[in-house]
N, CA, C and O of each residue as an XYZ file, in Angstrom:
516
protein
N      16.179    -13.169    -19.652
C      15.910    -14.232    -18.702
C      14.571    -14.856    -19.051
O      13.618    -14.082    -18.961
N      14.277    -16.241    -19.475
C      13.368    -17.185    -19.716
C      13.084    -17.702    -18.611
O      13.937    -18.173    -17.859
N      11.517    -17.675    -18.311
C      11.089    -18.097    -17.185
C       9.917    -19.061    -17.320
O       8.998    -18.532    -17.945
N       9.739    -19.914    -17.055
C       8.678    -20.927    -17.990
C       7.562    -21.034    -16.986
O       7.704    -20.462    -15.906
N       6.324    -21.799    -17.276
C       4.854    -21.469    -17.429
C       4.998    -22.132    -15.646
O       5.839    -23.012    -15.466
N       4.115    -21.630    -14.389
C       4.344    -22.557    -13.797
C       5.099    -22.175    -12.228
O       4.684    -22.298    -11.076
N       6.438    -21.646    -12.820
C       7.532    -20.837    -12.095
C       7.415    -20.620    -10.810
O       6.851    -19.529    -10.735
N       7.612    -21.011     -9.761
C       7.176    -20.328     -8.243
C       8.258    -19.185     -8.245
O       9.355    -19.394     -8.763
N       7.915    -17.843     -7.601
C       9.164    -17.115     -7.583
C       8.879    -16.352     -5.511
O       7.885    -15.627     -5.496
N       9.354    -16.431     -4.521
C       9.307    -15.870     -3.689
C      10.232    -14.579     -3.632
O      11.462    -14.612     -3.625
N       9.299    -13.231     -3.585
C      10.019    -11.989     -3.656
C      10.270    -11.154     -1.856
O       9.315    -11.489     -1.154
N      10.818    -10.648     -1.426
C      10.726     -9.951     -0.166
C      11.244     -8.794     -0.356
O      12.413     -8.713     -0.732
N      10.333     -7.466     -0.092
C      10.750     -6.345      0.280
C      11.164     -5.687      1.282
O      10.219     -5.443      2.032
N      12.467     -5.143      1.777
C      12.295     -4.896      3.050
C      11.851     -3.288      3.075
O      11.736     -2.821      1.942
N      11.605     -2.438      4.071
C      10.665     -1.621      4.240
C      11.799     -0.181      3.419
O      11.469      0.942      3.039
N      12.841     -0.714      3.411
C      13.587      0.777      2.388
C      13.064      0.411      0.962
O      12.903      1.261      0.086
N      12.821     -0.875      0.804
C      12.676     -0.951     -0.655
C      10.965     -0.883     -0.836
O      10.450     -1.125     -1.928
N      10.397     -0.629      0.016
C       8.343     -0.384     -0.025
C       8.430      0.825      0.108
O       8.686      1.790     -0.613
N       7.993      0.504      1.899
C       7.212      1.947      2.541
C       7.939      2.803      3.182
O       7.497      3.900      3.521
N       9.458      2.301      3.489
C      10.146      2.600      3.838
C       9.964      2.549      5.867
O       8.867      2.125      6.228
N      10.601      2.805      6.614
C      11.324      2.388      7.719
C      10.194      3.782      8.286
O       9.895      4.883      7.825
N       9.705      2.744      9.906
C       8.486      4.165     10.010
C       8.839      5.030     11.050
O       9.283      4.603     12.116
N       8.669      6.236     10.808
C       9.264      7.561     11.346
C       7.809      7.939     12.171
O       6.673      8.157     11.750
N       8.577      7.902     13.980
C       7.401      8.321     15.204
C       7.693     10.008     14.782
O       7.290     10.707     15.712
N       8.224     10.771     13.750
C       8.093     12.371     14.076
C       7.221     12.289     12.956
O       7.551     13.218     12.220
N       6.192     11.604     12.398
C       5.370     11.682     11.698
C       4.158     11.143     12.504
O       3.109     10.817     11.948
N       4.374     11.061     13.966
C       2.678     10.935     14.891
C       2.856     12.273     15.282
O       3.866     12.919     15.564
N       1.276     12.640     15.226
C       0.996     13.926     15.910
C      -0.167     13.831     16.943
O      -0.928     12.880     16.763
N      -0.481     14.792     18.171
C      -1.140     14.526     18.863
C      -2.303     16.121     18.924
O      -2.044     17.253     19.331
N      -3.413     15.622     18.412
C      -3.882     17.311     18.257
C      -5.544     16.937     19.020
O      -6.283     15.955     19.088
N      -5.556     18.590     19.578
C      -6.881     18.718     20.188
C      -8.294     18.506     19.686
O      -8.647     19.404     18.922
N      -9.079     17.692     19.874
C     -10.167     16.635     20.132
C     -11.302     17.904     18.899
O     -12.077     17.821     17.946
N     -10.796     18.735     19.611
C     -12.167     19.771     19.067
C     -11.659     20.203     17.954
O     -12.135     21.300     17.663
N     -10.721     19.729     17.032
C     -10.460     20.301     15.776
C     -11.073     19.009     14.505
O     -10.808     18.985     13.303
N     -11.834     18.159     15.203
C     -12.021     17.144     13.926
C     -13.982     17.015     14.267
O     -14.494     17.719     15.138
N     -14.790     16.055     13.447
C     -16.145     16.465     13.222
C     -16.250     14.943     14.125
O     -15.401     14.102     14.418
N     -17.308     15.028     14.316
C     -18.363     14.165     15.308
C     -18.687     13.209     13.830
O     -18.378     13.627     12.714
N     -19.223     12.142     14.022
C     -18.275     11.324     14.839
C     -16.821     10.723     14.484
O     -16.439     10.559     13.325
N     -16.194     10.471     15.427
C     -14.740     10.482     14.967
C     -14.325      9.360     15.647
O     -14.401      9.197     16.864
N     -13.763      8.380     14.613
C     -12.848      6.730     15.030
C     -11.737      6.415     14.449
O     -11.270      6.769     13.366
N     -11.277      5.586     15.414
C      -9.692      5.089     14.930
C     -10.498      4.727     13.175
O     -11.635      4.468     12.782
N      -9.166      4.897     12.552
C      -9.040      4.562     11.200
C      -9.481      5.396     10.454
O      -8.842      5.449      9.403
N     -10.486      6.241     10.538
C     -10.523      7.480      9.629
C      -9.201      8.437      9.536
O      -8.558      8.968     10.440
N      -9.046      8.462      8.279
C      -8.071      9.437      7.696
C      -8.302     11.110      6.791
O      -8.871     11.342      5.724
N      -7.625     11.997      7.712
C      -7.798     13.270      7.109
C      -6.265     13.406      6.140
O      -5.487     12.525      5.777
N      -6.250     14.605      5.967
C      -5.372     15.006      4.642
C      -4.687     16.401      5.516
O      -5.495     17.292      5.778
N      -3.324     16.590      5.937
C      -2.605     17.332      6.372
C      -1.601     17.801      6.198
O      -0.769     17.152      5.563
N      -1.296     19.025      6.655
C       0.593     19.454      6.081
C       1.371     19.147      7.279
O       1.116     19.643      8.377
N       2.160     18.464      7.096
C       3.481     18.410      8.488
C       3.695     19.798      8.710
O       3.517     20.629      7.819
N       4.215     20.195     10.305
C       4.294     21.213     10.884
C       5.109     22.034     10.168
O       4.761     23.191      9.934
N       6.476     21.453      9.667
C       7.459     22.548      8.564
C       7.120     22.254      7.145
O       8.009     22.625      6.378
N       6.205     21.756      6.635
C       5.697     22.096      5.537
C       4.642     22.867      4.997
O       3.831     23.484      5.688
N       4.660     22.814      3.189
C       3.637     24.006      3.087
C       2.581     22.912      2.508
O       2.820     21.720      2.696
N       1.112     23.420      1.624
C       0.369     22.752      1.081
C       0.550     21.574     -0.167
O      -0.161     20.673     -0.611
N       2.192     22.222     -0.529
C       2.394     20.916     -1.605
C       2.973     19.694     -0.956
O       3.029     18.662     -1.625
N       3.476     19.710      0.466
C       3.375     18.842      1.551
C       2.468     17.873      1.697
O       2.860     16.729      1.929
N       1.046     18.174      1.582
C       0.108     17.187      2.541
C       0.276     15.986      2.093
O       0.630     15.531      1.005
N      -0.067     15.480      3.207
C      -0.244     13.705      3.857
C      -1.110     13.529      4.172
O      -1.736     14.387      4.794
N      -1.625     12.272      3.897
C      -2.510     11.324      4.590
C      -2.421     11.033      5.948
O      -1.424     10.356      6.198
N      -3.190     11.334      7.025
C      -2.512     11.267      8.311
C      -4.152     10.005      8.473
O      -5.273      9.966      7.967
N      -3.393      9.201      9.439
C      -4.661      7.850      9.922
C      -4.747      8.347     11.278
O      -3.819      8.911     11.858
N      -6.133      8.071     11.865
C      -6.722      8.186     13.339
C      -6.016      7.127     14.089
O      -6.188      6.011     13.598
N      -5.146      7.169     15.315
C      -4.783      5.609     15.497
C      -5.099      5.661     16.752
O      -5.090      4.590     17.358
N      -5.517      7.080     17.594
C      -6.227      7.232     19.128
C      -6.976      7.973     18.780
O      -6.991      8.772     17.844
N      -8.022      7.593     19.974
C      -8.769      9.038     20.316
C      -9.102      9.196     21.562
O      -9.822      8.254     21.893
N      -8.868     10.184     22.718
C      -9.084     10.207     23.402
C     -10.463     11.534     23.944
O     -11.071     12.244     23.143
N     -10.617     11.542     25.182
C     -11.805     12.685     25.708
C     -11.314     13.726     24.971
O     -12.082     14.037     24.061
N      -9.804     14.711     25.064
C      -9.399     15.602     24.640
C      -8.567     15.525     23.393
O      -8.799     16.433     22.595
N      -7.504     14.512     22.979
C      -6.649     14.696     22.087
C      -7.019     13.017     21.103
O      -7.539     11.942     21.402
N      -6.556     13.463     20.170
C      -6.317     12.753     19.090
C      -5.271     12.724     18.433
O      -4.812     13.780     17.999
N      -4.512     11.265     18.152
C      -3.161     10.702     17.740
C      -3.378     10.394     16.349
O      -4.351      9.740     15.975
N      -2.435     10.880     15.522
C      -2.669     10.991     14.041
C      -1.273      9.969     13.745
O      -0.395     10.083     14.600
N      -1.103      9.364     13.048
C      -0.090      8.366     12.609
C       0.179      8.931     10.708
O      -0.794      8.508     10.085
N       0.748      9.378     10.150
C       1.212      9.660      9.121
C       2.215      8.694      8.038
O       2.547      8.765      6.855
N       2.465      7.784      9.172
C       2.943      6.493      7.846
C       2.280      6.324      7.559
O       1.217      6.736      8.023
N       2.457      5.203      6.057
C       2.168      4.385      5.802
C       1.376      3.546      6.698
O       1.528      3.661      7.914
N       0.567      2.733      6.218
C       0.147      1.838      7.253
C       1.118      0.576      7.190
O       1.355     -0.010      8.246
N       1.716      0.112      5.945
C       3.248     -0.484      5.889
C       4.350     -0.316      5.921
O       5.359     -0.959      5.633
N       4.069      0.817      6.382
C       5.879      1.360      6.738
C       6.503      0.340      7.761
O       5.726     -0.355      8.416
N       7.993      0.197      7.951
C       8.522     -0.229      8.896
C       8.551     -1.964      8.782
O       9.233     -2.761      9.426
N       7.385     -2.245      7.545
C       7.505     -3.814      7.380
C       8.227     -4.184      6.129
O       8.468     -3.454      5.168
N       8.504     -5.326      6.283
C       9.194     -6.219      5.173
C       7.892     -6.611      4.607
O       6.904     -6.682      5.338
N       7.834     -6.868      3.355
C       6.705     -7.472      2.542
C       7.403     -8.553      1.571
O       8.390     -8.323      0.872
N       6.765     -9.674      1.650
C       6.779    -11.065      1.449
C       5.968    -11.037      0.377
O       4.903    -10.547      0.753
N       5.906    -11.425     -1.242
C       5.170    -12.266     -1.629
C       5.499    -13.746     -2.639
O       6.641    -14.004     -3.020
N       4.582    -14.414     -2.892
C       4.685    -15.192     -3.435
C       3.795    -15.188     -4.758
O       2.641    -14.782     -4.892
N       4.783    -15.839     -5.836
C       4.583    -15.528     -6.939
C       4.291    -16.886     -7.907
O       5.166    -17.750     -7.849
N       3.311    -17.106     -8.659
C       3.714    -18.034     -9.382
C       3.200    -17.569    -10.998
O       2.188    -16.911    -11.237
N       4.187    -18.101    -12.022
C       3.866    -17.705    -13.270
C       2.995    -18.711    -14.262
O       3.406    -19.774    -14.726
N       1.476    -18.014    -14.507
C       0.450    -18.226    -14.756
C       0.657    -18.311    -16.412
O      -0.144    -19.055    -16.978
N       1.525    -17.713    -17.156
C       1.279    -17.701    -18.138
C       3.021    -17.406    -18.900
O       4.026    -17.093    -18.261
N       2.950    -17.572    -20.026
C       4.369    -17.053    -20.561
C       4.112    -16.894    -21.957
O       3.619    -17.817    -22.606
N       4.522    -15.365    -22.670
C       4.047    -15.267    -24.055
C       4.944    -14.238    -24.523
O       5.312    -13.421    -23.679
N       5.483    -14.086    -26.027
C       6.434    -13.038    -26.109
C       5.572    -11.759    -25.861
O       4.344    -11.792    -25.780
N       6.545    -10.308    -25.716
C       6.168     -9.170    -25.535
C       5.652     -8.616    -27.133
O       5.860     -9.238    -28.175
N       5.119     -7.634    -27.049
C       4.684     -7.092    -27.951
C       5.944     -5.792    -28.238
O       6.910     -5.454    -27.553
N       5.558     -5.422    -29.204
C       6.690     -4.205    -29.712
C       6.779     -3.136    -28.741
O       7.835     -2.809    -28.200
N       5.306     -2.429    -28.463
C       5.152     -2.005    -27.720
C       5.197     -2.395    -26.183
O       5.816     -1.626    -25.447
N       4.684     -3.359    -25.705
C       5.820     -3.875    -24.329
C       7.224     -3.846    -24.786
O       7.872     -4.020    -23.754
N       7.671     -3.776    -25.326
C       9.369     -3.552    -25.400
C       9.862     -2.456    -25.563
O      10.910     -2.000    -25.104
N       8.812     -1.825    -26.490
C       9.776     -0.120    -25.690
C       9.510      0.202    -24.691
O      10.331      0.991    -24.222
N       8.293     -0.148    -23.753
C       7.979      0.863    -22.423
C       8.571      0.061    -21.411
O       8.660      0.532    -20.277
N       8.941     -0.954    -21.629
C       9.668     -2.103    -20.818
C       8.563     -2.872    -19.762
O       8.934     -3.291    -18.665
N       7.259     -2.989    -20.207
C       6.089     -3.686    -19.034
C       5.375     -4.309    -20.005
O       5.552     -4.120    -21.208
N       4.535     -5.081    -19.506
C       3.405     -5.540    -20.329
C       2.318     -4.882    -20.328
O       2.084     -4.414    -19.214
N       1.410     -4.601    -21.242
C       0.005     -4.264    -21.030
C      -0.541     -4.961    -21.567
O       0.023     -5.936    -22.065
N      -1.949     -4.737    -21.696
C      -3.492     -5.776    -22.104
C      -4.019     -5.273    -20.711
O      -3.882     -4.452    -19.805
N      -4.842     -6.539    -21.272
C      -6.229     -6.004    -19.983
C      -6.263     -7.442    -19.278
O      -7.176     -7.584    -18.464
N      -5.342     -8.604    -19.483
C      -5.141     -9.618    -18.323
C      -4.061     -9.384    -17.121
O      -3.922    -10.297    -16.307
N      -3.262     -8.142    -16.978
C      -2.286     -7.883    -15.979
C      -1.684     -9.230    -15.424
O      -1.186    -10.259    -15.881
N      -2.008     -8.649    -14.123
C      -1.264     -9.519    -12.959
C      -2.445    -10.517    -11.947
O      -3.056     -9.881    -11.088
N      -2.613    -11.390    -12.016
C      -4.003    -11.845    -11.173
C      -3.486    -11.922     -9.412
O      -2.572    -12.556     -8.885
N      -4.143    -11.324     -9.042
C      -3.929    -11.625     -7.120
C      -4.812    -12.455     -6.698
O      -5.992    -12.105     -6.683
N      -4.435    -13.713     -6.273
C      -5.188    -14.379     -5.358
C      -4.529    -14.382     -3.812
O      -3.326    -14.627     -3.723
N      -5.021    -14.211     -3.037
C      -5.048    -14.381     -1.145
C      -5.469    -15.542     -1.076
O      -6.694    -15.664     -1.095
N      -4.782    -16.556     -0.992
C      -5.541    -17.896     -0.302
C      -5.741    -18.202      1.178
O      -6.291    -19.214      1.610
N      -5.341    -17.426      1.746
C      -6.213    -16.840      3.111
C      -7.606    -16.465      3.023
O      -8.215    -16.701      4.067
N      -8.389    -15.883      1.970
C      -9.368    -15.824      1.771
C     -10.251    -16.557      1.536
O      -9.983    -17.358      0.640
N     -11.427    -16.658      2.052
C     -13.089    -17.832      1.512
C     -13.033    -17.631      0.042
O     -12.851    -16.621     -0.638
N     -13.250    -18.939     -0.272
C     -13.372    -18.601     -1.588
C     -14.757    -18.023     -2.085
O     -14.960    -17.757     -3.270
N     -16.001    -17.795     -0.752
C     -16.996    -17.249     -1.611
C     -16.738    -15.637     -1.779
O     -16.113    -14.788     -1.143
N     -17.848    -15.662     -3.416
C     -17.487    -14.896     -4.435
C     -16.327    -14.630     -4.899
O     -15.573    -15.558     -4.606
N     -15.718    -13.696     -5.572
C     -14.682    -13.418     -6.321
C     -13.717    -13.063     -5.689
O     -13.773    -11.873     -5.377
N     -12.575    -13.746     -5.259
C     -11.798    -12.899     -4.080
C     -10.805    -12.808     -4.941
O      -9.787    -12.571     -4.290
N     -10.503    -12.893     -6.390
C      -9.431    -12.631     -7.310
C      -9.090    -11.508     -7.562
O      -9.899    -10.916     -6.848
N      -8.475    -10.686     -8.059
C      -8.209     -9.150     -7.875
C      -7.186     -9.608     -8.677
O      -6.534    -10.649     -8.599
N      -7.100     -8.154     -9.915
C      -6.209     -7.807    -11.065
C      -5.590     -6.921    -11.118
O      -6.218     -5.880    -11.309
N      -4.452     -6.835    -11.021
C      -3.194     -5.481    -11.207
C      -3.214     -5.601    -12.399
O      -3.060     -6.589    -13.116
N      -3.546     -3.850    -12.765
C      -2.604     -3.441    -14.195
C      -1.634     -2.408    -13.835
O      -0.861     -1.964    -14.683
């Protein structure tokens, strides 16, 4: 498939094909006095789900805190969403030998991300390899 210089391509993931679809038996609600001072939504510890062992652990996110208990959220923070992007093709060049056996491109120009939601002050460009 030939895709020429330019290309707009709009892709959508829905959440089986990302983060997948978000599971409430992955919130937990645990006592206040088991985490360190000071403690806020969005800090994330590292945990085993209740029927798992240590090759288990997860990333669990702060998403309450209350006087006594604290609500741990274990998705994703994109779980459960569809992801949208938009694509346009910046460049077009044959593959190299080696891009053709591993089936990707490499170099060190990747993929460029721009957010045009973003100010443009300083560099708000960002590079996937």
């Amino acid at each position: 498939m030939k895709i020429a210089k330019n290309t707009v391509v709009s892709v959508v993931l829905e959440p089986e094909e990302a983060f997948g679809d978000y599971d409430a038996d992955m919130v937990k609600v645990e006592p206040r006095d088991r985490f360190p001072e000071p403690l806020e939504v969005g800090m994330q510890f590292e945990g085993v789900p209740e029927d798992g062992d240590d090759e288990d652990s997860i990333i669990y996110t702060v998403t309450d805190v209350a006087e006594d208990k604290v609500v741990l959220d274990g998705n994703h923070p994109l779980a459960g969403m569809a992801l949208r992007f938009w694509l346009q093709v910046a460049e077009v060049r044959e593959a190299t030998a080696d891009e053709v056996q591993h089936g990707h491109a490499h170099g060190a120009s990747g993929i460029e991300v721009v957010d045009e939601d973003e100010d443009d002050e300083g560099d708000s460009s960002r590079t996937l390899h």
